[in-house]
ZAMARGU-4260 file (C-alpha; in steps of 0.2 Angstrom, whole numbers, plus 5000, padded with zeros to 4 digits):
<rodrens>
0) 5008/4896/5586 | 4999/4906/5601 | 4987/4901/5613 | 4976/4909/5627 | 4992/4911/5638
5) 4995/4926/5628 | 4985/4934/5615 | 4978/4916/5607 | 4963/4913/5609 | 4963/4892/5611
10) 4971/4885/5625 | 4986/4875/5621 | 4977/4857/5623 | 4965/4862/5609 | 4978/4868/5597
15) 4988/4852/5599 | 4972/4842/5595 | 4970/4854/5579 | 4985/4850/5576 | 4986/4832/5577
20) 4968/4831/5565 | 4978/4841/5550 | 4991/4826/5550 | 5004/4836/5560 | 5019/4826/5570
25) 5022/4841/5581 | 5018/4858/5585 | 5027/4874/5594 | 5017/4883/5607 | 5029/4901/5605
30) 5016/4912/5618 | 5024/4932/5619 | 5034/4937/5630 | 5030/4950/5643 | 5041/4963/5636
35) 5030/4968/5624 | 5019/4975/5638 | 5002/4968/5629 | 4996/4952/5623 | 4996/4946/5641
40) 5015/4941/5637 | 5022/4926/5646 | 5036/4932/5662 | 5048/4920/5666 | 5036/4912/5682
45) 5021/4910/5669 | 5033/4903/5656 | 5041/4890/5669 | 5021/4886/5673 | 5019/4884/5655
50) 5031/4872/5653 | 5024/4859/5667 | 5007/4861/5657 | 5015/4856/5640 | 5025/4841/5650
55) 5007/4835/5658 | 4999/4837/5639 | 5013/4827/5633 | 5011/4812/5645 | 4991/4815/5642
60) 4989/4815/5622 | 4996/4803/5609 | 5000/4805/5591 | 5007/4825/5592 | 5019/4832/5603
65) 5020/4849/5610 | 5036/4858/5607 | 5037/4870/5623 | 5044/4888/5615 | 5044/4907/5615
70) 5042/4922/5604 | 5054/4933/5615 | 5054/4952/5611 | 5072/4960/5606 | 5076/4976/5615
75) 5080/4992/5608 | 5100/4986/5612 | 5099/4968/5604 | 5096/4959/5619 | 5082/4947/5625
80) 5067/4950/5639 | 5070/4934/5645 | 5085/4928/5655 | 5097/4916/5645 | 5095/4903/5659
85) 5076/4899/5655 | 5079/4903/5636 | 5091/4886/5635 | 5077/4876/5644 | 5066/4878/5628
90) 5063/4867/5615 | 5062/4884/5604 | 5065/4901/5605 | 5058/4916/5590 | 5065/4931/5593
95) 5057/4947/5586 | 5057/4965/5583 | 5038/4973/5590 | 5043/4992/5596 | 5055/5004/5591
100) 5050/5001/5573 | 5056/5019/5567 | 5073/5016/5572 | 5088/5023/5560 | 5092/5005/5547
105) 5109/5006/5555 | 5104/5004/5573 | 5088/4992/5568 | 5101/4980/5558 | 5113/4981/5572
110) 5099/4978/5584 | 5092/4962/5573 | 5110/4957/5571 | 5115/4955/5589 | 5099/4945/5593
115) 5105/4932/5578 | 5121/4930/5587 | 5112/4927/5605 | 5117/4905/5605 | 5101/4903/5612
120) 5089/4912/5597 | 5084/4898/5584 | 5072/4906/5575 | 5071/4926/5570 | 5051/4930/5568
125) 5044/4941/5556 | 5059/4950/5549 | 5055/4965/5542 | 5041/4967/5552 | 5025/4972/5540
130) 5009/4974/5543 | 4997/4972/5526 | 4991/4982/5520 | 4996/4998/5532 | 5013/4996/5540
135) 5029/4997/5529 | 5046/4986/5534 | 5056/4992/5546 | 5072/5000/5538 | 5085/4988/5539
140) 5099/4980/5529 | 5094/4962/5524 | 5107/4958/5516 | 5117/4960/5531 | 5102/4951/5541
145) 5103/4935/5528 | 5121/4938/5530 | 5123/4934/5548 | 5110/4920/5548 | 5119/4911/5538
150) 5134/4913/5551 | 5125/4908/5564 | 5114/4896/5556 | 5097/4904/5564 | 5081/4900/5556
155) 5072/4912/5546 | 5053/4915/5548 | 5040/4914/5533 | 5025/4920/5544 | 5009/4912/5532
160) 4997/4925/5542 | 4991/4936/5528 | 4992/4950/5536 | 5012/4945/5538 | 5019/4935/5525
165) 5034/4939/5530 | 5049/4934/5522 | 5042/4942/5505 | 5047/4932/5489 | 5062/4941/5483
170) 5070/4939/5503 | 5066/4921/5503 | 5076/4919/5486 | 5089/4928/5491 | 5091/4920/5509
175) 5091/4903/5501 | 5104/4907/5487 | 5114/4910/5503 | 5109/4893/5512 | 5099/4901/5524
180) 5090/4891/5536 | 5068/4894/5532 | 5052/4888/5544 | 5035/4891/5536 | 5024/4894/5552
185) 5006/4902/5552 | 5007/4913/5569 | 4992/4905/5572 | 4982/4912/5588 | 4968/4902/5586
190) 4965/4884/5578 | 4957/4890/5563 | 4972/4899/5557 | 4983/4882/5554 | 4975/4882/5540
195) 4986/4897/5534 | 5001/4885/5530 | 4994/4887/5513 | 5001/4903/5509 | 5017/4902/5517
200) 5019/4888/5506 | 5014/4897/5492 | 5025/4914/5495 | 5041/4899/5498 | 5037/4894/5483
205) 5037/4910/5474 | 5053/4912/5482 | 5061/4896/5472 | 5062/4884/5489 | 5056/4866/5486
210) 5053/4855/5502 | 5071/4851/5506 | 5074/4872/5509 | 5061/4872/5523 | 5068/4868/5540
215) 5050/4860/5547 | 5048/4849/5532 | 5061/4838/5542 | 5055/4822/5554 | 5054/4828/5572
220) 5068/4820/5578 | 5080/4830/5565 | 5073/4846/5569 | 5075/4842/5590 | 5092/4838/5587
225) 5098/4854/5578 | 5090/4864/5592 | 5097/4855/5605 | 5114/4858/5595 | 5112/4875/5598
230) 5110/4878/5617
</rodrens>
């Protein structure tokens, strides 16, 4: 989820406390990264403040915690806008695709491709980039994507925002057949949009995954201890 570091419009306490009312163990606070040059994206200064605000929240409130992330942009070579060295201090990192969307399909899987590789990626967000009801995927070969996620055992994002639900049925089907990691996450950038889980559920579904297919159906301390097995 967002918050008001970035282009949410909570601040990260109050989308903890939304959380922890819906029955939630945990949730991930992924603000942008600056590279995408709006959405007051986080730099590496603000995203090392952020993280001693999520510590401080973490000592402060009881019954959620706060996993401190970020939703980092990949450039038009495949690489990160945020140096490797704070990546690996996160308890989460989304890597996605938000400019150069008209980009040949070989250089735009090549590009995708090299960010699943980076060791310190966990998740890859939004993958064919769609915007409902107006922006068509971004050429790319998903197959080779699915492909090289399940190398490199990078999660793949079902993004419940409606105006996303991205993975689409047929990809989610297809990336589990090849035992493809999947997180059903709302994008939420506000505490009201949590409530979006619903139709990431129901577009998993659609795509033939029961419970034990999606990575965040898992206790907290499983999921911490496969991210921590990939810095």
């Amino acid at each position: 989820v967002h918050s008001d570091w970035s282009d949410g419009r909570d601040s990260i306490e109050e989308m903890a406390l939304a959380a922890r009312e819906r029955g939630y163990e945990y949730i991930a606070i992924s603000d942008h990264s600056s590279g995408l040059g709006i959405a007051r994206g986080l730099n590496a200064e603000r995203l090392i403040q952020q993280m001693k605000e999520i510590e401080k929240l973490n000592n402060k409130l009881d019954g959620i915690r706060i996993l401190c992330g970020a939703e980092v942009d990949i450039r038009a070579d495949g690489s990160l806008d945020l140096p490797a060295e704070l990546l690996k201090e996160l308890d989460i990192v989304i890597a996605s695709v938000h400019s150069g969307l008209n980009e040949s399909k070989e250089r735009m899987t090549g590009r995708i491709i090299k960010a699943l590789e980076n060791p310190h990626v966990d998740v890859l967000g939004h993958p064919s980039c769609r915007l409902l009801p107006g922006r068509e995927p971004v050429a790319a070969d998903m197959e080779a994507i699915f492909q090289a996620a399940a190398t490199t055992g990078t999660i793949l994002e079902i993004n419940a925002m409606p105006s996303r639900l991205d993975l689409k049925d047929i990809h989610i089907y297809r990336a589990r057949e090849l035992g493809v990691k999947l997180v059903i996450d709302t994008d939420a950038h506000g505490a009201e949009h949590l409530e979006f889980t619903r139709f990431g559920t129901g577009i998993a579904r659609r795509g033939w995954c029961r419970a034990d297919d999606i990575f965040n159906t898992r206790p907290l301390g499983e999921i911490l201890d496969y991210l921590k097995s990939r810095r």
